[in-house]
C-alpha positions in Angstrom: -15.9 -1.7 -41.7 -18.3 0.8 -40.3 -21.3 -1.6 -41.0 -19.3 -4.7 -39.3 -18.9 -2.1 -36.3 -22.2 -1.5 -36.5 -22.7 -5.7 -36.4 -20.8 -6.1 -33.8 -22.7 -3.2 -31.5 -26.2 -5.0 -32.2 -25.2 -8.2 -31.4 -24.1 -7.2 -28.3 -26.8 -5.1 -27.7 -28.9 -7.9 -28.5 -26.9 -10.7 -26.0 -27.1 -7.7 -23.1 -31.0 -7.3 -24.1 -31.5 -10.6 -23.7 -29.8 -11.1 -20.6 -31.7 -8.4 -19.2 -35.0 -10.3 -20.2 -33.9 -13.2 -18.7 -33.1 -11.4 -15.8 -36.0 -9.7 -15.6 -38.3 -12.4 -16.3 -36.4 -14.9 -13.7 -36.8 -11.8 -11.5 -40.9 -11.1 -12.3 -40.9 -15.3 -11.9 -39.7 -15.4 -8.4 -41.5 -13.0 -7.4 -44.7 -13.7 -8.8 -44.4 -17.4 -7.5 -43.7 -15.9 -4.1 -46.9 -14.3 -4.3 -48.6 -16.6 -5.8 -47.4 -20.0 -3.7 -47.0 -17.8 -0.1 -50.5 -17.5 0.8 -50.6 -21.2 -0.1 -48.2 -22.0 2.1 -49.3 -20.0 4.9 -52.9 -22.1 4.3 -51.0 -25.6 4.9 -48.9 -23.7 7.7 -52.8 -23.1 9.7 -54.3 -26.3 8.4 -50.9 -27.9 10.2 -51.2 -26.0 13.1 -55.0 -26.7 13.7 -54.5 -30.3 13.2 -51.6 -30.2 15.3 -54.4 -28.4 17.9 -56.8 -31.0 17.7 -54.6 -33.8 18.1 -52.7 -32.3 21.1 -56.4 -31.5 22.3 -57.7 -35.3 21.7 -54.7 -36.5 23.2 -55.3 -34.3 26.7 -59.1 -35.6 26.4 -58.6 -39.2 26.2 -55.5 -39.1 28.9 -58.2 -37.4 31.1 -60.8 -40.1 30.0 -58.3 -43.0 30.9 -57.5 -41.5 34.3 -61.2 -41.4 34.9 -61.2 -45.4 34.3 -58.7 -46.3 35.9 -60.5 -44.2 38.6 -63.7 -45.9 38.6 -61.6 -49.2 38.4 -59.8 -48.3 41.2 -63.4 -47.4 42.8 -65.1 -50.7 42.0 -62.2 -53.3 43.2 -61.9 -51.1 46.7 -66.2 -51.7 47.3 -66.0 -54.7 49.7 -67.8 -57.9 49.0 -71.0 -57.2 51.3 -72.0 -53.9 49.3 -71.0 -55.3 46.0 -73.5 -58.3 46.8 -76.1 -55.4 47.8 -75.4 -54.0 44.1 -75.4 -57.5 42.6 -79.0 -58.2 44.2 -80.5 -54.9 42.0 -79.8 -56.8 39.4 -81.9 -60.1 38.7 -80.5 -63.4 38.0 -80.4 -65.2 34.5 -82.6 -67.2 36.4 -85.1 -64.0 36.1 -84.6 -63.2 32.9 -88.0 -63.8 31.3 -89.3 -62.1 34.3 -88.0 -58.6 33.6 -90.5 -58.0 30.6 -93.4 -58.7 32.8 -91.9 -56.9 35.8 -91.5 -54.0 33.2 -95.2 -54.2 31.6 -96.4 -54.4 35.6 -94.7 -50.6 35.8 -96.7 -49.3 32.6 -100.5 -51.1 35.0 -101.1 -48.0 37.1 -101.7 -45.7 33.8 -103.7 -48.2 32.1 -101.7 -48.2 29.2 -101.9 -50.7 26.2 -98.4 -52.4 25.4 -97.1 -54.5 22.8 -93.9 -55.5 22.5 -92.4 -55.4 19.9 -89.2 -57.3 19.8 -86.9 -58.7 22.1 -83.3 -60.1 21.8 -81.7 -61.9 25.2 -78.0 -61.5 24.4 -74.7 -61.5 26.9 -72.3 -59.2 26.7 -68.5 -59.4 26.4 -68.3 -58.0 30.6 -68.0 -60.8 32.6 -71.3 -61.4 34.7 -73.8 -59.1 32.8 -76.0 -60.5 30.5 -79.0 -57.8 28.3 -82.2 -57.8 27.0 -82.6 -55.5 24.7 -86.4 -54.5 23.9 -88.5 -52.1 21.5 -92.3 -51.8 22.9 -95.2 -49.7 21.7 -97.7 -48.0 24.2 -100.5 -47.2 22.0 -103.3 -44.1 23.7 -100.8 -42.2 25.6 -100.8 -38.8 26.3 -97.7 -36.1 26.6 -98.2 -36.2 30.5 -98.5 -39.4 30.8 -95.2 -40.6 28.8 -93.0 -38.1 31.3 -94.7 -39.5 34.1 -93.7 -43.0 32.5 -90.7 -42.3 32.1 -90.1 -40.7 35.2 -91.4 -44.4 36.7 -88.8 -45.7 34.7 -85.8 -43.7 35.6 -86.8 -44.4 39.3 -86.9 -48.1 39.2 -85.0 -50.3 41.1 -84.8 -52.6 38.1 -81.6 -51.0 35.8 -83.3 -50.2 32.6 -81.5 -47.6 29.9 -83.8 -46.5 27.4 -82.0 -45.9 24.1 -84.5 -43.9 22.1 -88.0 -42.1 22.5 -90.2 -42.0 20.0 -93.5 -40.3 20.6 -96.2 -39.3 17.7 -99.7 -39.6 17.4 -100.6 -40.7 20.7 -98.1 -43.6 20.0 -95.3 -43.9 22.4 -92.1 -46.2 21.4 -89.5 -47.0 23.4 -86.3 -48.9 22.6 -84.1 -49.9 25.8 -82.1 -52.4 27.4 -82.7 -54.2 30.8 -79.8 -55.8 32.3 -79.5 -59.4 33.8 -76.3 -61.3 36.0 -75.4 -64.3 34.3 -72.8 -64.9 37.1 -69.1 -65.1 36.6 
């Protein structure tokens, strides 16, 4: 009897010894994972928020650039037809179109430069009216001074030129730019 007792006593001791180490190890589990997983979360939490930033920040910046259109739009349609013809006239007519490369060789002659171009490519853009040649030339002989005062010629034209890119090494100057046409409506 006494060993039956005795039994008895271990096997609850056992049952309440294991529901203690289940308690304990759902206890040390929650815990842990709280630890464990909370500065994860709090990582998404700031990734989230920054994105969040960005977009909100994107957003503001591309409202502001559509105002500014509309804007300009705005600007453009109120210019009456007597300075708009006054704009039109600074730019050549596809009529002039194979002119622009000499006109723009004739603004290199007062620094006796040497120029070759080197390739050329007449297309028409999707704007109604405006029409580009875009051009990549070599000046070969031509000194740091002399390309900025180029350049400054350039930027000064009447003729509407954007230069794209600059590249200057070795006394070799080459520029890539585009010189705009009207092609009419």
């Amino acid at each position: 009897m006494a060993r039956n007792k005795e039994k008895e006593l271990l096997i609850k001791l056992y049952k309440k010894s294991n529901l203690i180490a289940a308690s304990l190890f759902v206890i040390l589990l929650f815990t842990g994972s709280t630890f464990l997983l909370y500065p994860y979360y709090n990582g998404l939490k700031l990734e989230f928020t920054e994105a969040q930033r960005q977009y909100e920040s994107r957003t503001i910046l591309e409202n502001q650039r559509l105002r500014m259109m509309s804007k300009l739009m705005d600007d453009f349609h109120s210019i009456d037809p007597e300075s708009l013809a006054k704009i039109y006239s600074l730019i050549p007519a596809r009529s002039d179109e194979i002119e622009i490369l000499p006109e723009i060789e004739h603004i290199f002659g007062p620094f006796g430069l040497i120029t070759s171009i080197v390739t050329t490519d007449i297309s028409s853009q999707p704007e109604p009216g405006l029409g580009t040649i875009k051009t990549e030339m070599n000046v070969a002989g031509i000194d740091y001074d002399t390309a900025k005062r180029l350049l400054y010629v350039l930027e000064t034209s009447l003729r509407l030129i954007d230069v794209k890119t600059i590249s200057y090494s070795n006394d070799n100057l080459t520029l890539t730019f585009n010189a705009y046409f009207w092609k009419g409506d």
